[in-house]
C-alpha positions, 0 to 999 in steps of 0.5 A: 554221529560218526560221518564217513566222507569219501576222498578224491585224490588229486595229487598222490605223492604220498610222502609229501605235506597232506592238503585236504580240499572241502567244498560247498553244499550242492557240489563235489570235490572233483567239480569245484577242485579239480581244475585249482588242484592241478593249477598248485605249484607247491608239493603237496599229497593233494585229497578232495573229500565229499559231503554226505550224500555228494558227489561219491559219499553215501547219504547221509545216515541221520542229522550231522553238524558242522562238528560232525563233518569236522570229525569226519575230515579228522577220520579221513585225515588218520586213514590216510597219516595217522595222528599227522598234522596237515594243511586245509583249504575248504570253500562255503561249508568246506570253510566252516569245516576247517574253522570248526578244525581249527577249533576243535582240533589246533593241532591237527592242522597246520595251516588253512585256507577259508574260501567264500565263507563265514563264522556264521553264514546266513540265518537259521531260518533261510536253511531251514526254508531251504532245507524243507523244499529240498525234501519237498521238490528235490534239488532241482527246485534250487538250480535256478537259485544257485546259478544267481548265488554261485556264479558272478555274471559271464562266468556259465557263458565263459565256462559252459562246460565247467558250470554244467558239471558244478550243476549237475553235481547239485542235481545228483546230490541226495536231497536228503543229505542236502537238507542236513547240510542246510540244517547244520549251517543254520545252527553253525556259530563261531564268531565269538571263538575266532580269537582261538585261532592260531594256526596261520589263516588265509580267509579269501573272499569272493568280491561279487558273493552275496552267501558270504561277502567279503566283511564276514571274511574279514572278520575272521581274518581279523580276529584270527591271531595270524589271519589275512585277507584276499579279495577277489573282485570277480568272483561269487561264491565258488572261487576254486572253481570260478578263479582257479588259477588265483586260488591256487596261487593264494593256496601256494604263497600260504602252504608252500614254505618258500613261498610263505616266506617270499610273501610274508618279506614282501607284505612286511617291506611293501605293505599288505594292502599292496601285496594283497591288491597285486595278488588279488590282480593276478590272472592265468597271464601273469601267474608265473611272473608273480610266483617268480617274484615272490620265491626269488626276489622276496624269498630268496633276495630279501631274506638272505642274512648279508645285508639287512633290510636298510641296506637293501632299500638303498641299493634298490633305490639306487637301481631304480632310478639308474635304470629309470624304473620310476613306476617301481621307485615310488613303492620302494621309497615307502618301502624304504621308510618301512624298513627304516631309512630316513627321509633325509637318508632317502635325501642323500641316495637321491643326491649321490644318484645326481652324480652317479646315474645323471642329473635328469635321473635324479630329478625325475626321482626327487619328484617321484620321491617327494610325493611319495613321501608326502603320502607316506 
């Protein structure tokens, strides 16, 4: 059936990349998005869309499917640029939207974003129980159930007024529209396609998520061609909403190109569990420095064609240990093997910073070294 899916516009810069937002069953795009949509750096013509029967979409007409809402956002996507590619991030059902996208139509979509969801989430018969008391006693009779499943503990004591606005969206939603969303999850399966995925696929997991917990993302990041991973430890089930600081760095590193090619270098030279750790780590604080580091130093440093990658791990070396940045020194050894410096190359820096940046500094660095390559 034709589902018609009513948009938000964030950002309107019409002549930049189109970035479509979806979100989950029982909340609005402007609820769980807006305050992530206004934390993105990146340049991009930002649009939020609706569910039937959520927030400013019309009910639902009859039963839809995860591959009807998918058609819809493709409906969307052409009334806004016709036949054009775009970027897609979508959270609980909004991700199982963009899988079905990335099935369905690859070409479409550029790259996207799977937030607090799965290939498959839950079992057919907990939506349709669900789904049935819905029609029977309305959307208020799942407030309670959805506090405990959207929200890790302090999040409505910290953010009263943002959590308010995210239930009242569920208890304005149409119950109806509700129900058929819950039965289109319970006949929704994509894990034997994953493989089919190329597009590049960042898959961001709520650490504290009981719907979608963290293995189910991993699957998808892992069996898609071109997938990663991001845990965030402190975050249920509404990461847009709950982090939005966080997501929208993770959403900047995966759209916005010398972003992407910042974090690509820096997971290629660092290693990804790092990477992923260090970014997962990041708060509202210490957002800016990392964007920072990942544009400049690993977007435009390390990438520039003048020195290879060898070349650099040796002049990195040598300034940390000159400048006594022994907590940076260990992950730059391994760095260092990584980009193909010998254990005995790694040797003769150590010995030429003894003479040129002092025998204590030296010594401190061997001792690092050495057990960094102990666990290499």
């Amino acid at each position: 059936m034709e589902t018609a899916l009513t948009a938000t516009v964030f950002t309107d810069a019409p002549g930049r990349p189109l970035l479509l937002l979806g979100s989950s069953v029982g909340t609005s795009a402007g609820t769980l998005w807006a305050r992530c949509a206004d934390r993105l750096y990146g340049r991009y013509h930002v649009v939020g869309f609706d569910l039937p029967g959520h927030g400013r979409s019309a009910p639902a007409s009859g039963p839809f499917t995860i591959a009807d809402l998918a058609r819809g956002v493709l409906a969307l996507a052409d009334g806004l640029r016709p036949g054009e590619s775009f970027l897609y991030a979508g959270d609980s059902i909004g991700g199982a939207i963009g899988l079905q996208l990335l099935l369905d139509a690859p070409a479409r979509v550029t790259a996207a974003a799977v937030l607090c969801t799965g290939a498959k989430i839950g079992e057919a018969d907990l939506w349709h129980e669900r789904a049935a008391l819905v029609r029977a006693k309305g959307t208020d009779a799942v407030v309670a159930g959805s506090i405990e499943r959207w929200f890790a503990p302090g999040f409505l004591d910290r953010f009263p007024a943002e959590g308010e606005a995210l239930l009242g969206a569920l208890r304005a939603t149409d119950d109806e529209s509700y129900a058929q969303a819950c039965e289109a999850l319970a006949d929704f399966d994509v894990r034997d396609r994953l493989a089919e995925i190329a597009a590049p696929l960042l898959a961001v997991a709520g650490g504290q998520d009981r719907p979608t917990p963290p293995d189910g993302l991993r699957l998808i990041a892992d069996s898609a061609l071109r997938g990663r991973l991001v845990v965030l430890d402190e975050v249920a089930h509404l990461a847009p909403a709950e982090s939005p600081e966080v997501v929208a760095f993770l959403l900047d590193q995966h759209f916005d190109e010398s972003r992407a090619a910042g974090i690509a270098v820096r997971r290629e030279v660092l290693g990804p569990a790092h990477v992923d750790r260090a970014t997962a780590a990041t708060t509202a604080f210490t957002r800016d420095f990392q964007d920072l580091i990942t544009r400049y130093a690993w977007g435009e440093i390390w990438t520039r064609p003048g020195l290879d990658r060898r070349s650099r791990s040796l002049v990195t070396l040598t300034a940390l240990v000159a400048l006594g940045h022994h907590e940076e020194l260990a992950m730059h050894v391994r760095a260092a093997r990584t980009n193909g410096l010998t254990v005995e190359e790694i040797q003769e820096v150590l010995l030429q910073t003894a003479i040129y940046c002092g025998v204590p500094a030296a010594n401190t660095a061997f001792r690092i070294a050495q057990t960094a390559l102990t666990d290499v």
